[in-house]
C-alpha positions as CSV (number, residue, x, y, z in Angstrom):
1,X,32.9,-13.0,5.0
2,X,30.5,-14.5,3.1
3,X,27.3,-12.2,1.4
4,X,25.0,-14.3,2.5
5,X,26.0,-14.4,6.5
6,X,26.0,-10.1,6.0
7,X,22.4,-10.7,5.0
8,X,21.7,-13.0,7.4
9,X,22.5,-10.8,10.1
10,X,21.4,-7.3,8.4
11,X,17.4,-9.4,8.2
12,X,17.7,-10.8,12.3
13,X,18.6,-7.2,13.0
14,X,15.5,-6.0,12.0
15,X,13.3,-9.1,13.6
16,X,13.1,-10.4,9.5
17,X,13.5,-13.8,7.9
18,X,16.7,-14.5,6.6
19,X,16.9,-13.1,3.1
20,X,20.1,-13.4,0.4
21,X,22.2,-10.1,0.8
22,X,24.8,-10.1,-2.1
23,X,26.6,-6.9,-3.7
24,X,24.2,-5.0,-5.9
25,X,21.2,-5.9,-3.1
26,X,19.8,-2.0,-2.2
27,X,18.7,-1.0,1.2
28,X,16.0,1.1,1.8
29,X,14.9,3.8,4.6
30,X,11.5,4.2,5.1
31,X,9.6,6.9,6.4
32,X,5.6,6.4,6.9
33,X,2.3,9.0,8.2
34,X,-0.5,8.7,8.2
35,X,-3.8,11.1,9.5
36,X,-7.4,10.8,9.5
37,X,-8.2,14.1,7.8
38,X,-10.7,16.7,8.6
39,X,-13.3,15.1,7.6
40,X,-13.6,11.4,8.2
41,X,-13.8,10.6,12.5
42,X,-12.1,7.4,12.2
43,X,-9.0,6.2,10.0
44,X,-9.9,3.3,7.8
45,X,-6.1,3.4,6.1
46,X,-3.7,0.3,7.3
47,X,0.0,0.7,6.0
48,X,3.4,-1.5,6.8
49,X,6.5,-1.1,7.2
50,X,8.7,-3.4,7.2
51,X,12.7,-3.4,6.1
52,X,14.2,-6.9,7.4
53,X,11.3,-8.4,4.7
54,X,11.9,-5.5,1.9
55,X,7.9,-4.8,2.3
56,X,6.2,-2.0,2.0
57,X,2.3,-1.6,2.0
58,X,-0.8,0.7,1.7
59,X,-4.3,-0.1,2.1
60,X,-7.3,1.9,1.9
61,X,-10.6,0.3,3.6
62,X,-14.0,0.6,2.1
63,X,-17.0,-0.3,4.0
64,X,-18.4,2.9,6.6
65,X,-17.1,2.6,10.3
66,X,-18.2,-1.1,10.4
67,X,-15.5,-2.9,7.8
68,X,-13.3,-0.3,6.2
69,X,-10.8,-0.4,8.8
70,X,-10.8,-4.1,9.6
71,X,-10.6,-4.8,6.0
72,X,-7.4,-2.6,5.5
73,X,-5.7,-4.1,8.9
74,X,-6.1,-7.8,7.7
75,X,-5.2,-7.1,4.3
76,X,-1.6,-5.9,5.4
77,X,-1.2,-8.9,8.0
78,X,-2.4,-11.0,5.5
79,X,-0.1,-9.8,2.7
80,X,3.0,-9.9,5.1
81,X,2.3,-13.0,6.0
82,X,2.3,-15.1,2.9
83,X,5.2,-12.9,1.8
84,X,7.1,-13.7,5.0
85,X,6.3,-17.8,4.6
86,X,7.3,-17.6,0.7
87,X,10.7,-15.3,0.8
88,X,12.8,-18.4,1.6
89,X,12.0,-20.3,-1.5
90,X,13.8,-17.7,-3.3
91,X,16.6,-18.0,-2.9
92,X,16.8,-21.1,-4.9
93,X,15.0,-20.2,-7.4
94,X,17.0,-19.3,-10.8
95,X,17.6,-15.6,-11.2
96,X,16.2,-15.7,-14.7
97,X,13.0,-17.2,-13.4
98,X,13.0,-15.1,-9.8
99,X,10.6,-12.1,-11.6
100,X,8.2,-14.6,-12.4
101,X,8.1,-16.5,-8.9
102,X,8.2,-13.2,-7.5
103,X,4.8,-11.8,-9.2
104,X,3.2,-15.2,-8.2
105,X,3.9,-14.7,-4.8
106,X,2.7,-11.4,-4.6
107,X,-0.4,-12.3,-6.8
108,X,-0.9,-14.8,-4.5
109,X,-1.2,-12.4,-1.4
110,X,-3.4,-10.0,-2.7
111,X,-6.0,-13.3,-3.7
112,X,-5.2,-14.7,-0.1
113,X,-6.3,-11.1,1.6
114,X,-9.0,-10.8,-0.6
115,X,-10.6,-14.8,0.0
116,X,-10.3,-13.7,3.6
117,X,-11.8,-10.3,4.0
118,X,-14.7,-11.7,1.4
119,X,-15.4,-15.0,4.0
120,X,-15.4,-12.4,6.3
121,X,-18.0,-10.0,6.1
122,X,-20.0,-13.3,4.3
123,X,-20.1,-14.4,7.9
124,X,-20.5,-11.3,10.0
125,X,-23.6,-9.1,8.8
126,X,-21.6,-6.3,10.6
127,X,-19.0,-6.6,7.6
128,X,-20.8,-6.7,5.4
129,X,-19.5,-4.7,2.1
130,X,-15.9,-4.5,3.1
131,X,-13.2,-4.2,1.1
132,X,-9.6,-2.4,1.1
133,X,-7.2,-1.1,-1.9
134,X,-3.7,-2.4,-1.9
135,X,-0.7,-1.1,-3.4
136,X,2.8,-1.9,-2.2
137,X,6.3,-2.5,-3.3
138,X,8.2,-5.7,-2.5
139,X,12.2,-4.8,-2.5
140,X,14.4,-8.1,-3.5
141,X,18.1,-8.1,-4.8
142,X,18.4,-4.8,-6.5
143,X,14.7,-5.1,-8.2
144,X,11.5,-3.6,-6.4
145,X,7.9,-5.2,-7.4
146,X,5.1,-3.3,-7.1
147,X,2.0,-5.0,-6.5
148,X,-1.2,-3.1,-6.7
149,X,-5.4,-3.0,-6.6
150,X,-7.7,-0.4,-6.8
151,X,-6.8,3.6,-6.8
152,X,-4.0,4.0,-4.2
153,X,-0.9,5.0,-5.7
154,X,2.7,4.1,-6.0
155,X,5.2,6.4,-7.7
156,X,8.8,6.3,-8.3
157,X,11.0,9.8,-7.6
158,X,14.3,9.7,-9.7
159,X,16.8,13.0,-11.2
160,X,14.6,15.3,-9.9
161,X,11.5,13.6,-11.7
162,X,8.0,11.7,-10.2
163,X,6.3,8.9,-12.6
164,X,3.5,7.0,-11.6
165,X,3.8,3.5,-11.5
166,X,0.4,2.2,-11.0
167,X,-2.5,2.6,-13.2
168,X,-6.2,3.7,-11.2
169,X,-8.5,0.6,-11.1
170,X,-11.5,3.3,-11.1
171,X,-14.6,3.9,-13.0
172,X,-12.9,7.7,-13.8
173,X,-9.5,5.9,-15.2
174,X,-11.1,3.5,-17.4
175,X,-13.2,6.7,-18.9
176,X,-9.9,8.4,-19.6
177,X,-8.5,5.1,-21.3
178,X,-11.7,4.7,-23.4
179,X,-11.1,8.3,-24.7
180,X,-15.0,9.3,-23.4
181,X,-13.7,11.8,-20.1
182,X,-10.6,13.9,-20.4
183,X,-7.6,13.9,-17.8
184,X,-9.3,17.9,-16.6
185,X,-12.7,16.6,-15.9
186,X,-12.1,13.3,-14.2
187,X,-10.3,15.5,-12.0
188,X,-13.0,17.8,-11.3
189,X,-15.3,14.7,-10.9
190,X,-17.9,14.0,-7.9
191,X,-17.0,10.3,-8.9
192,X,-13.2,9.6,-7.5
193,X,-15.2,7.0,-5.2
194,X,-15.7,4.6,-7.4
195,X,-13.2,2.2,-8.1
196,X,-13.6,-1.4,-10.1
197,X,-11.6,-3.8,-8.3
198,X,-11.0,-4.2,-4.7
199,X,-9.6,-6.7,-2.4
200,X,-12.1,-8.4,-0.9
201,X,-15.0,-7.9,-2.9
202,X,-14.6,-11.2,-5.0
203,X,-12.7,-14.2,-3.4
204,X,-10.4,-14.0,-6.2
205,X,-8.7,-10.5,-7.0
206,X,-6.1,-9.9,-10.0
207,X,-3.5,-7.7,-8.9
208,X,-1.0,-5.6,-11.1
209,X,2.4,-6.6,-10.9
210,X,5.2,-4.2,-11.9
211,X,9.1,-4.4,-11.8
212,X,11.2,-2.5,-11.5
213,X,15.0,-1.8,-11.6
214,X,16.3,0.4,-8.5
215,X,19.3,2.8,-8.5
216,X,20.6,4.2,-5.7
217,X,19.3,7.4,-5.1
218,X,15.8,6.7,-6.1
219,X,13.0,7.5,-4.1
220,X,9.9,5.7,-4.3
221,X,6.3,6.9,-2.6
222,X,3.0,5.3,-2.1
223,X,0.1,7.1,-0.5
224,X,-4.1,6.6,-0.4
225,X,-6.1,8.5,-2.4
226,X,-6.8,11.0,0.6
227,X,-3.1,12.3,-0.6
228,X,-3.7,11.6,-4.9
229,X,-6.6,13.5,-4.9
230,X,-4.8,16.8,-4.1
231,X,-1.1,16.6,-5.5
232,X,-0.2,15.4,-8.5
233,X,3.1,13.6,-9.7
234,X,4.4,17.3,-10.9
235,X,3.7,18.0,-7.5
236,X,5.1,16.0,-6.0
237,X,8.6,16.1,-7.8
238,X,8.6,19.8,-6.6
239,X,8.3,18.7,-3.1
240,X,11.0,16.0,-3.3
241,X,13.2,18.6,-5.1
242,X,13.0,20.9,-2.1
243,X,12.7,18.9,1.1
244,X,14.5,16.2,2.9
245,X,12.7,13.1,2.0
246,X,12.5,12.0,5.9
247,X,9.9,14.9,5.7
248,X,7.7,14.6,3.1
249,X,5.2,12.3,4.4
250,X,4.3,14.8,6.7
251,X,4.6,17.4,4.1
252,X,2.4,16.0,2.1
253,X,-0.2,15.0,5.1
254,X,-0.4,18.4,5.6
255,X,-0.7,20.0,2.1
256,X,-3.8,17.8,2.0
257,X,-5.3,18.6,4.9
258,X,-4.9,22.4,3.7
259,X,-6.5,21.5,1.0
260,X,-9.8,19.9,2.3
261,X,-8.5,16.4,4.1
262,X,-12.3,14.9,3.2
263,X,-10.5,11.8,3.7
264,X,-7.7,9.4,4.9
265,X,-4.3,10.2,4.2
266,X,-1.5,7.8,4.3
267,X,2.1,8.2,3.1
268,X,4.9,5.8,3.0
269,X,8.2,7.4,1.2
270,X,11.5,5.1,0.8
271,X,14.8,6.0,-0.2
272,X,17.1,3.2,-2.0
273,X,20.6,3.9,-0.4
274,X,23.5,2.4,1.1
275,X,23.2,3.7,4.1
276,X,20.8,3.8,7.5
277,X,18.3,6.7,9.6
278,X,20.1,6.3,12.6
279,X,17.2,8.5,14.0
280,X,14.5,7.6,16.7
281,X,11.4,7.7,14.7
282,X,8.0,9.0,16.5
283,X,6.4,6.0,18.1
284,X,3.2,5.3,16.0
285,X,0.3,3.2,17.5
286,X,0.1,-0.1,16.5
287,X,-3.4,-1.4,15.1
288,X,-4.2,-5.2,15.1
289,X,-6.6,-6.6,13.5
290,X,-8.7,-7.6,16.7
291,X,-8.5,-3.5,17.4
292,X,-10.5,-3.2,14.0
293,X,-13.8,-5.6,14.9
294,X,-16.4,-3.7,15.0
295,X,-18.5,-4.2,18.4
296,X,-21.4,-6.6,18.4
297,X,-24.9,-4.0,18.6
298,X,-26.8,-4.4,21.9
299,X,-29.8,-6.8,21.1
300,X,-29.8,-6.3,17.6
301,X,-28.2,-8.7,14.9
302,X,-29.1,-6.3,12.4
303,X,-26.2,-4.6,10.0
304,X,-26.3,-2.3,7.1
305,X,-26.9,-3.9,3.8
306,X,-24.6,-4.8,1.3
307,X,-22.7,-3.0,-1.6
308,X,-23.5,-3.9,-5.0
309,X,-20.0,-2.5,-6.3
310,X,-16.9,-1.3,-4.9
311,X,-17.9,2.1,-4.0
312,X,-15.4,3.8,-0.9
313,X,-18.1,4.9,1.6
């Protein structure tokens, strides 16, 4: 049998596209939570998962009850959209020049989302200020591509280790880099809100693009900063070290919550392996992007005013 028929038909089994299976191609199993803490009263987080594509996304919206939310939904849809429409191509393109088509594509999303949330709240007063993270890993072959703005996080779990694989887009982060705040007091900070690039806030957004090789065996997790904020990468080796993987996304939900939950908490963990979760998974509601709109106010077409930076309200 031919590799590329096995993929065919691994990719229509999950509702995918058709995309190249060949020996040395990893599978993963994906396990996803997320919860609105015990704080916030509505969940502005949007996450995807999706294995027939090889996707895997977070997004954390910005913008108060009016455009965090919608922001976050659309920039998923948007991103697995333009993913979906371009994985075809790749298959013909040279292996030594697939990383590079690869990052364009996924650079190509994020700027996509992010023209289309910005024309959005533009044109709706109600929107105004929106915005969304994104972070996410793109699985292809036996390489994962991590594609990533603002300060959720994406890290990789591997011999009993946790690295991070991103690097915060926040105001706190580039104070570290510069040398002028040390790791111990941006942690202690009042001023994790603040990041310094969003999706959405500019028409044009420059996402971080990072490959990397995947081994079977690894473990890879992404969360909002509703989880970051409370467990770091040490942490979170612990955990992985002591608990099925299936159940740490909800480990880790509620360790944060136990810890304050002042804000969304979303978790997607991935295992690279060879083989499949033949469990039921617990059915999760289903947010569109329509669900998100805010309602229209009653004889008013007034709306809060706009953010002059990328602060998550």
């Amino acid at each position: 049998m031919r590799p590329v028929a096995l993929g065919q038909r691994r990719a229509e089994a999950f509702g995918g596209p058709w995309i190249p299976w060949y020996p040395g191609a990893v599978r993963i199993i994906a396990w996803p939570a997320t919860d609105v803490g015990r704080v916030r009263s509505h969940n502005e987080d949007s996450h995807l998962v999706d294995p027939g594509l090889g996707l895997y996304l977070v997004a954390d919206g910005m913008g108060g009850h009016a455009g965090g939310a919608h922001a976050s939904q659309l920039c998923v849809d948007i991103v697995d959209k333009v993913v979906r429409r371009g994985v075809d191509a790749l298959g013909a393109v040279p292996p030594e020049h697939r990383t590079a088509a690869i990052a364009e594509m996924l650079s190509a999303a994020a700027s996509e989302a992010s023209a289309r949330i910005h024309d959005q709240a533009l044109a709706d007063n109600r929107l105004q200020g929106m915005g969304t993270t994104l972070t996410g890993l793109f699985v292809y072959g036996d390489r994962g591509y991590i594609v990533h703005v603002g300060d959720s996080r994406a890290f990789v779990l591997r011999g009993g280790t946790c690295r991070q694989l991103t690097n915060d887009h926040s105001w706190l982060n580039e104070q570290v880099q510069a040398g002028m705040l040390t790791e111990e007091e941006a942690r202690d900070s009042d001023l994790k809100h603040i990041i310094t690039r969003s999706v959405g806030f500019e028409r044009h957004v420059e996402a971080d693009i990072v490959p990397i090789n995947l081994a079977l065996g690894d473990a890879f997790l992404i969360c909002s900063d509703g989880l970051s904020n409370y467990i770091e990468a040490e942490e979170l080796a612990e955990l992985a070290r002591d608990h099925w993987y299936s159940d740490l996304p909800r480990i880790c939900t509620d360790l944060a919550n136990k810890r304050g939950g002042d804000d969304n908490i979303t978790v997607v963990v991935g295992l690279v392996c060879n083989d499949r979760d033949d469990r039921r998974p617990a059915p999760q509601y289903k947010r569109t992007v329509l669900d998100t709109m805010p309602p229209a106010p009653a004889g008013s077409n007034s709306a809060p005013a706009g953010s002059n930076g990328t602060v998550k309200k």
